[in-house]
N, C-alpha and C positions, 0 to 999 in steps of 0.2 A: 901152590898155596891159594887157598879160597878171596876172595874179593868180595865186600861189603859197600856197596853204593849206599851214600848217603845225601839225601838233598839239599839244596841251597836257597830253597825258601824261609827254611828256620831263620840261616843265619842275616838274609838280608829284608827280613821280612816279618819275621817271629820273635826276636828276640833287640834289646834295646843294646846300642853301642855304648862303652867300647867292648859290653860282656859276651855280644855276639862273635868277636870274633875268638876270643878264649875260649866260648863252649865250642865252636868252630873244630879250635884245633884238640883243643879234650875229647871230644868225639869220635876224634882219628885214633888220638891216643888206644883210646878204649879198643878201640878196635884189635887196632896192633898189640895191644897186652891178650888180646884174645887170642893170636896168634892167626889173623888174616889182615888181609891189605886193604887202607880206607880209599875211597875212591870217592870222593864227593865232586856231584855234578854239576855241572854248569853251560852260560853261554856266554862266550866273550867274544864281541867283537863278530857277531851273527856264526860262531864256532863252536859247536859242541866240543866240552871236557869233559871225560868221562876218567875224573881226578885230576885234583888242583895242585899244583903246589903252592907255598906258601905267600906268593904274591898274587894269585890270584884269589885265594883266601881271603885276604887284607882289599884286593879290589871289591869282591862280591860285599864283604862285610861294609867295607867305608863308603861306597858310593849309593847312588838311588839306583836300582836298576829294577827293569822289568818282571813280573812275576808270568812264566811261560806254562802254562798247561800243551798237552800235547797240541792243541787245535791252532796254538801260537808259535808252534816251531819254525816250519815253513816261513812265514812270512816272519820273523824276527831275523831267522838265519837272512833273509833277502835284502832286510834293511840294516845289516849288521848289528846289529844290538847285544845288550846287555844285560840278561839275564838270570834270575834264579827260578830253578824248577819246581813247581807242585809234586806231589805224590804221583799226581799222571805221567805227567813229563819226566819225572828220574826213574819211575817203572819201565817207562818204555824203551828211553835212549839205554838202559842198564841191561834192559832185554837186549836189545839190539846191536852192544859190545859183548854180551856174552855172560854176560855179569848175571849170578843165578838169588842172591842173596841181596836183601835192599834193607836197612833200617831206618826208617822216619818216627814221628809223635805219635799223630794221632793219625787215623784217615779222614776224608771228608766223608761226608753221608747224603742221609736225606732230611731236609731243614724242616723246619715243626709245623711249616705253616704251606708244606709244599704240597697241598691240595689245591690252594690258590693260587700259589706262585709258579708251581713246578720242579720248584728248585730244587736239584738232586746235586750233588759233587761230579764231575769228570773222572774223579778217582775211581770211581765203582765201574763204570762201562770200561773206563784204558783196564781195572786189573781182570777183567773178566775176558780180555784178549791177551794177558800177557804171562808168559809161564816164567815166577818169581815167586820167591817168599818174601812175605813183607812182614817181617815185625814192626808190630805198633801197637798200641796201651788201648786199640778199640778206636772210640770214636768219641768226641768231645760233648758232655752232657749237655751244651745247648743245643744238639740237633737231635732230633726222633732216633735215638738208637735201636728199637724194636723196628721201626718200619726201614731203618740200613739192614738190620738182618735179613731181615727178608728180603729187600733186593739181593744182597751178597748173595742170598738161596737162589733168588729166580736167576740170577746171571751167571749162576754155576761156579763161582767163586768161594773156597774150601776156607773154611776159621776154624782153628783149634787152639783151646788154650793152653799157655805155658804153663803147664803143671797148675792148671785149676779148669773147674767144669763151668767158671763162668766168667763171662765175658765182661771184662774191666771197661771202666767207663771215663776211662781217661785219667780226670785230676781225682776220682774215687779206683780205689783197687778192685769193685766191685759194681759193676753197671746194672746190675739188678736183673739180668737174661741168662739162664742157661744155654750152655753149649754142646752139642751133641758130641763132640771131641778133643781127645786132650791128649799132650805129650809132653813126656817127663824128661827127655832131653837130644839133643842134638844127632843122635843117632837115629831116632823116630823121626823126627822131620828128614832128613836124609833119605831115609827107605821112603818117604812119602813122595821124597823130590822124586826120586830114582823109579820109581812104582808109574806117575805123571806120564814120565818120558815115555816110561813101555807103553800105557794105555792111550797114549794119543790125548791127554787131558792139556789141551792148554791155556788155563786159564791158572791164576795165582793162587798162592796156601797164603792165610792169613795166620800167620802166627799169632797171638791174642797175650802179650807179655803185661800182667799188673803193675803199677805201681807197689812198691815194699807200703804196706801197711803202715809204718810209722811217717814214709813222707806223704803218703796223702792229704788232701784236706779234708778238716773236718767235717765229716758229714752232713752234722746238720746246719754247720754253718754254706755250705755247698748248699745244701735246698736253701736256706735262707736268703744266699745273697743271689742266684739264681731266678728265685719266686720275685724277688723285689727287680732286677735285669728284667724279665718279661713284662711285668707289670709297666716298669717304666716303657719299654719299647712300646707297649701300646698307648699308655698317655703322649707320649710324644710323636705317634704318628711313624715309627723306625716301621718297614716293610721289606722284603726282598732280601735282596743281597746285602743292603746294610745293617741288617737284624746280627747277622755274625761278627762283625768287628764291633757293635755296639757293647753286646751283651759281654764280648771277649773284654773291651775295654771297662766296662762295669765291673765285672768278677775281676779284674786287675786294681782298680781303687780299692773297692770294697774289700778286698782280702787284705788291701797294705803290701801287694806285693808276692805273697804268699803264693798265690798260682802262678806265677812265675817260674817259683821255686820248683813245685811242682813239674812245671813244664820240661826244666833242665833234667829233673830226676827220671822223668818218663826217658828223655831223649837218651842220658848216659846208659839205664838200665836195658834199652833198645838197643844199643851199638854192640851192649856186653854181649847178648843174647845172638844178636845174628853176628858176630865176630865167631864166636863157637861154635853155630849151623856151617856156616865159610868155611873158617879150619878144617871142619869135619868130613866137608864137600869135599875139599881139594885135597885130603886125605884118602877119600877113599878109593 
């Protein structure tokens, strides 16, 4: 039976208690009605899990703990700590049990302002070394989605969308970029895993899964309350790395919540999707 790693940033980092640990375990669920096994990651106690059960679930969810990108494994695992994974960190440790199929949100990218800053995600370099499928809804419309693609291109990193030519933009079904490739279902990503293996390709498929059109948010409330999140960041001097939790925490007032909603819908509609690439893996 196929195996779906899913990370443990959402829930102790993404989402507010005590609903993180409901969508937590909804996540698994989903999985398992897809007919593969959830396997959400973690670190406990300087230990990688490569799947929790239910009290470590309830641990990652209830407590404070560390947010580990690949570059923090090592030394976390030294100092025994307590972590949840990034995109980086569950691709890699997921790579490294065997685990071929991964579902998260969004990915990170590259940030609007990262001419000056520099600032790129970890995500894109770890999946450009790691041979996995990641579904995710794109990449979150406060960072430069055109200039993420393009990296994804230069690092040899494969995106195709799920049954659309264009690349979703997170909390919109529709990110505004064409895609050079698409697949209409679990059997096509399959033959693309399989294809990888033979040609020595190892770097990750971006599966590109939208949001359903009726839970997005409204579009032009999206550019509005967006346009007004940038604006303020610059009157109030926000820079760097704290440009993304600002603008994230803006679009969360400003909507009332709504991107939230959003949020939860990308994640369950992720789990569905790579639960049936999984099923389909360990079928074949």
């Amino acid at each position: 039976m196929g195996v779906v790693a899913l990370e443990s940033t959402i829930i102790a980092h993404g989402l507010p208690r005590p609903r993180n640990l409901e969508i937590a375990r909804e996540l698994e669920s989903v999985v398992r009605a897809a007919g593969a096994v959830p396997a959400t990651i973690a670190m406990l106690d300087g230990e990688v899990h490569v799947g929790l059960e239910d009290w470590g679930l309830r641990r990652i969810a209830g407590h404070e703990v560390v947010k580990l990108s690949v570059r923090d494994l090592p030394l976390a695992a030294a100092r025994r700590a307590n972590g949840a994974t990034t995109v980086a960190a569950t691709a890699h440790l997921a790579a490294q049990a065997g685990v071929r199929v991964f579902a998260t949100g969004g990915l990170g990218g590259v940030h609007r302002d990262a001419r000056e800053s520099w600032d790129e995600s970890a995500d894109l370099l770890a999946l450009s070394r790691t041979p996995i499928v990641v579904v995710a809804a794109g990449v979150k419309s406060i960072l430069d989605v055109g200039a993420t693609l393009e990296r994804l291109e230069t690092l040899g990193v494969s995106v195709a969308g799920w049954r659309t030519s264009r690349f979703p933009g997170f909390y919109l079904t529709d990110g505004g970029f064409d895609l050079d490739w698409r697949v209409e279902g679990p059997e096509e990503v399959v033959a693309a895993m399989a294809a990888a293996g033979e040609l020595g390709v190892r770097s990750a498929l971006v599966v590109a899964n939208p949001v359903a059109p009726g839970e997005q948010l409204d579009p032009a409330e999206h550019e509005r309350v967006l346009a007004e999140g940038l604006a303020l960041a610059r009157e109030r001097g926000v820079t760097g790395k704290a440009v993304t939790p600002f603008l994230l925490d803006h679009l969360h007032r400003a909507t009332e919540g709504r991107s939230l909603e959003v949020n939860v819908a990308v994640a369950r509609g992720n789990a569905a999707v790579a639960g049936a690439i999984a099923a389909c893996w360990g079928a074949r």
